[in-house]
C-alpha positions in Angstrom: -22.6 74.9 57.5 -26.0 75.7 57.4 -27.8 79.3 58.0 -31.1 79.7 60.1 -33.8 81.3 58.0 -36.4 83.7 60.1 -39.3 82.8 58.4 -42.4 84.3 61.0 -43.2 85.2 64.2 -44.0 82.6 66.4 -47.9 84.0 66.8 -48.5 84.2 63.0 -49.0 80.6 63.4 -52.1 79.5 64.0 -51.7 76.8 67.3 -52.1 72.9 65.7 -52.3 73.9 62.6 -49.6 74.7 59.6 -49.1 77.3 57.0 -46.7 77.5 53.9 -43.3 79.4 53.9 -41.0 79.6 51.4 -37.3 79.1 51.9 -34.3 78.9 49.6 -37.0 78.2 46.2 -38.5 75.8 48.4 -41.7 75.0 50.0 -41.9 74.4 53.5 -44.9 73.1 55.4 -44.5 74.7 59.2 -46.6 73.4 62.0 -47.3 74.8 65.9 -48.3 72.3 68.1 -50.0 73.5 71.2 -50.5 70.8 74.0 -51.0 70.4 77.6 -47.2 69.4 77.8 -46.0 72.5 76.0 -45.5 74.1 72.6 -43.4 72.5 69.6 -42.7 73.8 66.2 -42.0 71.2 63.1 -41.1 71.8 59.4 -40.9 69.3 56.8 -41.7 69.5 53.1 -45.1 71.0 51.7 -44.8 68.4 48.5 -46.8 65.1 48.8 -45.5 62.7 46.8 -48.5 60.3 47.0 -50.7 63.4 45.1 -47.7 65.5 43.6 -49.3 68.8 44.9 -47.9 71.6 47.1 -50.5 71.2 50.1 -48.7 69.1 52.7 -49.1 72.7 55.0 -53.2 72.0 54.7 -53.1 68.7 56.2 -54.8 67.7 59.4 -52.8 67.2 62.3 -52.7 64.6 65.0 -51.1 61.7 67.3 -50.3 58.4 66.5 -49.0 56.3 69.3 -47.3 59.3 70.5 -46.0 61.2 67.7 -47.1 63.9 66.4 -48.3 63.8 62.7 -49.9 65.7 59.3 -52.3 63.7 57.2 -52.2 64.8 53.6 -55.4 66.8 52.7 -55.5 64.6 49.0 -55.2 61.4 50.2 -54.6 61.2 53.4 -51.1 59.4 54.1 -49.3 60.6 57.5 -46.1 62.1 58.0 -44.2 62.6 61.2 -43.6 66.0 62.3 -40.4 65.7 63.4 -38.7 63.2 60.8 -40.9 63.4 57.8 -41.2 59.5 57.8 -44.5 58.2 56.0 -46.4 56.1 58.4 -48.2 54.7 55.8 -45.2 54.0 53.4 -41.9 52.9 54.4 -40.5 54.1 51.8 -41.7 57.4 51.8 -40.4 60.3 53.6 -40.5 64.0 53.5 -37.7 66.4 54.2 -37.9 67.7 57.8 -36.0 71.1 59.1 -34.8 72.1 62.5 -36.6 74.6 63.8 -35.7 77.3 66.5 -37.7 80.0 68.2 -35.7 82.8 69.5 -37.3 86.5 70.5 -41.0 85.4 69.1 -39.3 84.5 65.4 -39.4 81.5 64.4 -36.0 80.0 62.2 -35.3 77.1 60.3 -31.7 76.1 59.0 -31.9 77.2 55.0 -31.3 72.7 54.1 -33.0 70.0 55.3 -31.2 68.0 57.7 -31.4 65.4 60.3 -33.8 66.1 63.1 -34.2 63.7 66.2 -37.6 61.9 66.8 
């Protein structure tokens, strides 16, 4: 069984934009989403495979068809949010965290798992 992590308050995120935690020795890129529908919080890994730097929490975030995504700030691949799948690689996928928001902290479980799209 895994253990929720508090890893910030919900307003030391700056809205559509991620920043850098680090959780069990590992690095994990955290992103706040702000949109006319709502607000949604993502984690997946801050290691880009496609550059092999630490900097996935830097990227630029977006939408494609619908889902939210991070373009690496190196070379620009995208990653979904919520599953960590490469859109431009297939084969490529980052580790994504659940994240839950409870009394303005936010938590993630302490290993990645499987989160729904």
């Amino acid at each position: 069984m895994s253990i929720a992590t508090s890893v910030c308050k919900i307003d030391d995120l700056i809205p559509n934009s991620g920043a850098c935690a680090l959780v069990n020795g590992r690095q994990v890129a955290l992103f706040r989403i702000v949109s006319t529908e709502g607000e949604e919080f993502f984690a997946v890994g801050n290691y880009d495979p496609f550059s092999q730097a630490n900097v996935i929490s830097r990227g630029i975030v977006g939408s494609v068809l619908g889902q939210y995504v991070v373009a690496s700030p190196i070379y620009k691949q995208r990653f979904n949010l919520a599953t960590g799948q490469c859109l431009d690689d297939e084969m490529v996928k980052l580790d994504s965290w659940p994240v839950h928001c409870k009394d303005g902290q936010i938590f993630i479980e302490s290993q990645p798992g499987t989160v729904a799209a």
